[in-house]
NUMI-257572 format. One record per residue: residue in one letter; x, y, z of N, C-alpha, C in turn; residue number from 1. Coordinates in Angstrom, 1 decimal. Each point is the difference from the previous one (the first is absolute). Layout:
<pts>
[A; [X; Y; Z]; [X; Y; Z]; [X; Y; Z]; NUM]
...
</pts>
This chain:
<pts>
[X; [165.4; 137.7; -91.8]; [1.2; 0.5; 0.6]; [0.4; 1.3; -0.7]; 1]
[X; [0.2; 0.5; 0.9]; [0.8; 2.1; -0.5]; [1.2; -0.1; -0.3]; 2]
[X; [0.6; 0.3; -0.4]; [1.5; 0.4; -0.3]; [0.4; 1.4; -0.1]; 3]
[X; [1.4; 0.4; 0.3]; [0.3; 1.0; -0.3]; [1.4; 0.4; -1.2]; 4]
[X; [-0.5; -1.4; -0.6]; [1.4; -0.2; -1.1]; [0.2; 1.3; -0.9]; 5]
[X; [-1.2; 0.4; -0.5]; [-0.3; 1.4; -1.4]; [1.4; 1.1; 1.2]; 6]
[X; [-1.0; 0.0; 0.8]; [0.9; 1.2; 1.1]; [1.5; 0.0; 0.3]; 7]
[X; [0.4; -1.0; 0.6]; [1.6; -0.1; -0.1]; [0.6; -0.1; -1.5]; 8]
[X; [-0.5; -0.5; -1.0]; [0.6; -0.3; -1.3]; [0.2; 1.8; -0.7]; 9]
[X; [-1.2; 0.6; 0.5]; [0.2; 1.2; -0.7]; [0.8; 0.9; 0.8]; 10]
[X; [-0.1; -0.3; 2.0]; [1.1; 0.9; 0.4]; [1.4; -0.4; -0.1]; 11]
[X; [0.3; -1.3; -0.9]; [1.5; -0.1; -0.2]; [0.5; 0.2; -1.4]; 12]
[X; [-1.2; 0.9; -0.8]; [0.1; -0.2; -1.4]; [0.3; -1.1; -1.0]; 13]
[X; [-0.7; -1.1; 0.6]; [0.3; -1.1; -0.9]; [-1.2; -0.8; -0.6]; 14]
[X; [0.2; -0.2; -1.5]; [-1.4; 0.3; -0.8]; [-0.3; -1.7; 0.2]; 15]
[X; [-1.6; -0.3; -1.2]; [0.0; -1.2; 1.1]; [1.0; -1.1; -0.6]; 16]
[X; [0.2; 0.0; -1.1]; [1.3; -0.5; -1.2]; [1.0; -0.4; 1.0]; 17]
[X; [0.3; 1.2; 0.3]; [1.4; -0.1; 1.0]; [0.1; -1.2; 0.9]; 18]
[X; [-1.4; 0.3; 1.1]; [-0.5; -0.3; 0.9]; [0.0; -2.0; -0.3]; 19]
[X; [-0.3; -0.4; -1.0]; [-0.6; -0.9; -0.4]; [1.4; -0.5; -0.9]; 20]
[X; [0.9; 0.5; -0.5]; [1.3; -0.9; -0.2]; [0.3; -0.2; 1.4]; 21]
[X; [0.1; 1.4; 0.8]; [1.1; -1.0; 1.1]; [-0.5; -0.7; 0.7]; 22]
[X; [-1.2; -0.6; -0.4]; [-0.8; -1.0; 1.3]; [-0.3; -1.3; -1.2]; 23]
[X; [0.2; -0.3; -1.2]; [-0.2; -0.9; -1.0]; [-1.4; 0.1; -0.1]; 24]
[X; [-0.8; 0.7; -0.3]; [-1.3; -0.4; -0.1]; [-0.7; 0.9; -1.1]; 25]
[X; [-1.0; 0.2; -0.5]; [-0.3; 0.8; -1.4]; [-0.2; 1.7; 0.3]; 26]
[X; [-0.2; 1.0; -0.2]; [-0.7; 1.0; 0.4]; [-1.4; -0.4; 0.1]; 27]
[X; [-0.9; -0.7; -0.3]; [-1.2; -0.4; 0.1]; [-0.2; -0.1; 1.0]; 28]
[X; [1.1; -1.2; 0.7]; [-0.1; -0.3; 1.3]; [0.0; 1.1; 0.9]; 29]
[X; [0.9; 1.1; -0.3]; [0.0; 1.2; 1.1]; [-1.1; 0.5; -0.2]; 30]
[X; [-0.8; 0.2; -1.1]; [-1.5; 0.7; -0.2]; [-0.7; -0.8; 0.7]; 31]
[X; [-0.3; -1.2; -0.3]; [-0.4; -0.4; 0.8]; [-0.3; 0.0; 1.5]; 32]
[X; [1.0; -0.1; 0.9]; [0.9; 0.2; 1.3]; [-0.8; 1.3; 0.3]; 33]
[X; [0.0; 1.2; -0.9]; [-0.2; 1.1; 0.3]; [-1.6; 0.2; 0.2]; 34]
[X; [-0.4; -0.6; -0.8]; [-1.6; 0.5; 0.0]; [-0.9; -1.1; 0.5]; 35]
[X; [1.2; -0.7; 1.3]; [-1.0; -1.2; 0.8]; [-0.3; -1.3; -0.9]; 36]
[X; [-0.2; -0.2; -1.1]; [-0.1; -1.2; -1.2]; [0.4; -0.9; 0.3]; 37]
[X; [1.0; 0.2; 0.8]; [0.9; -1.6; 0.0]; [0.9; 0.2; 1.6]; 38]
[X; [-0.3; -1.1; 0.7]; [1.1; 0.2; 1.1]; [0.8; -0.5; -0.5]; 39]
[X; [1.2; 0.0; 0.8]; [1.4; -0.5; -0.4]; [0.3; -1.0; 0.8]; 40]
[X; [0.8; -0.8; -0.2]; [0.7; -1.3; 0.9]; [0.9; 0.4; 1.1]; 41]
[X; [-0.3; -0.6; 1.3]; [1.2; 0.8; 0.5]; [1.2; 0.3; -0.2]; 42]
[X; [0.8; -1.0; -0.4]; [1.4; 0.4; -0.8]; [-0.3; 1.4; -0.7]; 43]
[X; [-0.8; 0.1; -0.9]; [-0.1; 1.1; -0.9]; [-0.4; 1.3; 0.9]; 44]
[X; [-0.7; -0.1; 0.8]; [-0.2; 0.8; 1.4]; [1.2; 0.6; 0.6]; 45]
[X; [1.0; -1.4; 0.2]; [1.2; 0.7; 1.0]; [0.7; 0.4; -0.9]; 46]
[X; [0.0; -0.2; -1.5]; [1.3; 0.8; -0.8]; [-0.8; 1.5; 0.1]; 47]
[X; [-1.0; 0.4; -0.5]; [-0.1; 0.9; -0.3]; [0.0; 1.2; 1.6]; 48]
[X; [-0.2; -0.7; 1.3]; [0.2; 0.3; 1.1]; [2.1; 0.6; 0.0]; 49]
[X; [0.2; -1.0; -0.6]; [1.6; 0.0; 0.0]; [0.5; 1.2; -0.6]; 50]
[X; [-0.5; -0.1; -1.3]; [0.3; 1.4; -1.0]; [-0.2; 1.1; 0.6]; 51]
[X; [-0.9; 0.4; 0.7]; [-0.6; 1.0; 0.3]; [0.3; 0.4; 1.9]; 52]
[X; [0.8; -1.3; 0.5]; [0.6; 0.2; 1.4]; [-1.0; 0.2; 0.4]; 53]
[X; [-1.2; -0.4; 0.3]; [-1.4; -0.3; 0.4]; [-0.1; -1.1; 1.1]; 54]
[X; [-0.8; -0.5; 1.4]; [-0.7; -0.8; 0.1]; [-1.4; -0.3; -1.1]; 55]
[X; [0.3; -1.0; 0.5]; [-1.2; -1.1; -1.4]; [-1.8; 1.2; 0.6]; 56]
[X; [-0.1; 0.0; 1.5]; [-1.0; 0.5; -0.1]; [0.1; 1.8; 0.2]; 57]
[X; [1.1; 0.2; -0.2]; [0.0; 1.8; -0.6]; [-0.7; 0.0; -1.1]; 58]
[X; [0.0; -1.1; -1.2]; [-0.4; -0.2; -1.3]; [-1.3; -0.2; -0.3]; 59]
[X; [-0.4; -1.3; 0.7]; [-1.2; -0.7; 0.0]; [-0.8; -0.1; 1.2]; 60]
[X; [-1.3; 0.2; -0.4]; [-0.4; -0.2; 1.5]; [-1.9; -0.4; -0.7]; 61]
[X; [-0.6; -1.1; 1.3]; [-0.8; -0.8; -0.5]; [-1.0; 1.2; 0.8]; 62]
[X; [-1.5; -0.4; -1.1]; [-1.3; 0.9; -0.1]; [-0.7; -0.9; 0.8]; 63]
[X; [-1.0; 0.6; 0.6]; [-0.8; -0.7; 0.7]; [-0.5; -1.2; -0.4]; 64]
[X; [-0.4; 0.2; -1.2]; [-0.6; -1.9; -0.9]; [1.0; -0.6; -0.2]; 65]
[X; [1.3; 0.2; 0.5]; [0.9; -0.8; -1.0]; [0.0; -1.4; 1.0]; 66]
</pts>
């Protein structure tokens, strides 16, 4: 699965620390998130959709194999 989380986090200048208090989850998790490593749960999907005033698939969007 692609994401475009790196891209909105850096056009709202919010680092991934930031990013990852206001979602409860580790910055790990956002590294993670970011370099495809880990998908996220949907809840965790629609918050970060939320933060960012996003639909879910402005964000994410599935690869051929997936």
């Amino acid at each position: 699965m692609k994401n475009k989380v790196k891209g909105f986090r850096t056009e709202n200048n919010i680092t991934q620390t930031e990013l990852a208090e206001e979602l409860g989850v580790s910055r790990q998790t956002i590294f993670a998130i970011e370099t495809s490593m880990y998908v996220p749960s949907t809840v965790l999907a629609l918050k970060i959709a939320k933060i960012f005033k996003k639909k879910v698939e402005d964000i994410f969007e599935l690869e051929k194999n997936d």
